[in-house]
C-alpha positions in Angstrom: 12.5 -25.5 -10.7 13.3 -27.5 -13.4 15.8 -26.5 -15.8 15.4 -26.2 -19.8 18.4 -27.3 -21.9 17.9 -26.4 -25.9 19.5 -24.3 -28.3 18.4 -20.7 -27.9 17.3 -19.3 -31.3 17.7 -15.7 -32.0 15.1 -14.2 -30.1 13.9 -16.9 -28.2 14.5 -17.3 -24.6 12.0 -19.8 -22.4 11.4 -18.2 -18.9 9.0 -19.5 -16.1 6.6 -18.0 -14.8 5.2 -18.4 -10.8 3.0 -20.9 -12.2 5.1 -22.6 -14.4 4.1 -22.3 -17.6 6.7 -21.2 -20.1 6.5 -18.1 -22.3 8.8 -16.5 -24.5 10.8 -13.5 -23.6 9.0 -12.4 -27.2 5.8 -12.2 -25.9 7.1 -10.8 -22.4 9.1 -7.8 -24.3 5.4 -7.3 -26.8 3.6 -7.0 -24.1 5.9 -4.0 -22.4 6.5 -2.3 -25.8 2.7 -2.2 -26.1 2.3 -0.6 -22.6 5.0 1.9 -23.1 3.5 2.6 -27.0 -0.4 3.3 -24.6 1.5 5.9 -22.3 3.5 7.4 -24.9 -1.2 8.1 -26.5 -1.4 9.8 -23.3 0.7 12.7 -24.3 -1.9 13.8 -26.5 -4.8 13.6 -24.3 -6.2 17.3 -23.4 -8.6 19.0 -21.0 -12.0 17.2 -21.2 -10.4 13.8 -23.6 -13.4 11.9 -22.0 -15.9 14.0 -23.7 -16.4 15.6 -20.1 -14.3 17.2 -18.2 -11.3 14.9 -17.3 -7.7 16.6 -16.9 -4.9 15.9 -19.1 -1.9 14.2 -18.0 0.8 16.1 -16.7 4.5 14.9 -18.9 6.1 14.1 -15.3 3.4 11.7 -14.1 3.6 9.6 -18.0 7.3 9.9 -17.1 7.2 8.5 -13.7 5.1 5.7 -15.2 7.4 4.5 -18.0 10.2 4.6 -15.4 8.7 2.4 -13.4 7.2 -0.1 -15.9 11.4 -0.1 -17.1 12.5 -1.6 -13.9 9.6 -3.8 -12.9 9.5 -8.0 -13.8 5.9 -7.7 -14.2 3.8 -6.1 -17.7 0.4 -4.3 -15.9 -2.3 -3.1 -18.1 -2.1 0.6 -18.2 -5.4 3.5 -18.0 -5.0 7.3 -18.1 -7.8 8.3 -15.1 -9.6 11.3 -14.7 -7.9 13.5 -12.5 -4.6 13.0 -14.9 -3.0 10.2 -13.8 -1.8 6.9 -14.4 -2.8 4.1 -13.6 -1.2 0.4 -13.4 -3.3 -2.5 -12.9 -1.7 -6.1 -12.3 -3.9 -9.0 -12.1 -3.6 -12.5 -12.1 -5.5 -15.7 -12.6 -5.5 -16.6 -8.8 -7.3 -13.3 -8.2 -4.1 -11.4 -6.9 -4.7 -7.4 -7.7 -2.4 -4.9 -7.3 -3.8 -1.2 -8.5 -0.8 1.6 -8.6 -2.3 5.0 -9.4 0.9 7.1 -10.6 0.6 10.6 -9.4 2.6 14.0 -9.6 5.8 13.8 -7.6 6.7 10.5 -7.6 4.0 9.3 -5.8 1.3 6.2 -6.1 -2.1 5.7 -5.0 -2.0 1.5 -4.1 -4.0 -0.9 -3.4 -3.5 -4.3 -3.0 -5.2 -7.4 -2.6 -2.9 -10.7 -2.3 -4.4 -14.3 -1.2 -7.2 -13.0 -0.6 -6.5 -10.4 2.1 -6.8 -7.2 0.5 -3.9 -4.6 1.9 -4.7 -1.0 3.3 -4.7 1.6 0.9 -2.0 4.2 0.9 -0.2 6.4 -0.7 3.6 5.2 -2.1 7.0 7.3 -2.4 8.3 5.6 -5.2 11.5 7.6 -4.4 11.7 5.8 -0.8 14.3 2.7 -1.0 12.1 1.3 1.6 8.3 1.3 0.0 10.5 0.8 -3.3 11.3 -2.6 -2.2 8.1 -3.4 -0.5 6.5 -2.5 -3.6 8.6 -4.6 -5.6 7.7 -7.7 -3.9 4.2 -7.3 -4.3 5.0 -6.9 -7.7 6.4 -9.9 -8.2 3.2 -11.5 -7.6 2.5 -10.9 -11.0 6.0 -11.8 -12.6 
């Protein structure tokens, strides 16, 4: 990968992405203040916010949402659903998906479609070492 040699100006940092183009670490940190400022709307949600009967969501499940979105490389778009959850949706221009439904106990709902080979559905302990690394990689993906 090539490398980029310029003065870094306060608040500018080039980064690469998979395919190469360059953003700034600007736009990168907008676009997760923007998804933490949608989760932190969800709060105020209550019983039937769709103009039917949709649940609100529970404090834990927003919470297990913005801890995740802290440690991951990748900014998803970001839904309240339904049945009071949360859900992260990563998409890419090469028609990778990657669909993380945040539910109560640390849990996720994903599904995942990468090259073109779309991945079982299951459900994630985002508490597990193990499915937290697996998970991680598919999230790069999008990084």
């Amino acid at each position: 990968m090539p490398t980029v040699t310029s003065p870094i100006k306060k608040g500018f940092a080039p980064i690469f992405t998979t395919d190469k183009r360059i953003r700034t670490m600007n736009k990168c940190v907008d676009e997760k203040e923007e998804a933490f400022d949608r989760l932190k709307t969800f709060r105020s949600l209550t019983e039937g916010w769709d103009g039917y009967s949709a649940v609100p969501i529970k404090i834990e499940v927003i919470s297990a949402a913005q801890s995740l979105l802290e440690k991951i490389p990748a900014v998803p778009e970001v839904f309240p659903t339904l049945a009071g959850n949360v859900q992260l949706q990563f998409e890419d221009d090469k028609g990778n998906y990657l669909e993380l439904e945040i539910k109560e106990n640390y849990k996720a709902e994903m599904f995942a479609e990468i090259e073109g080979v779309a991945q079982e559905e299951r459900i994630v302990n985002l508490g597990d070492d193990t499915e937290w690394e697996c998970l991680m990689k598919l999230i790069k993906v999008f990084a």
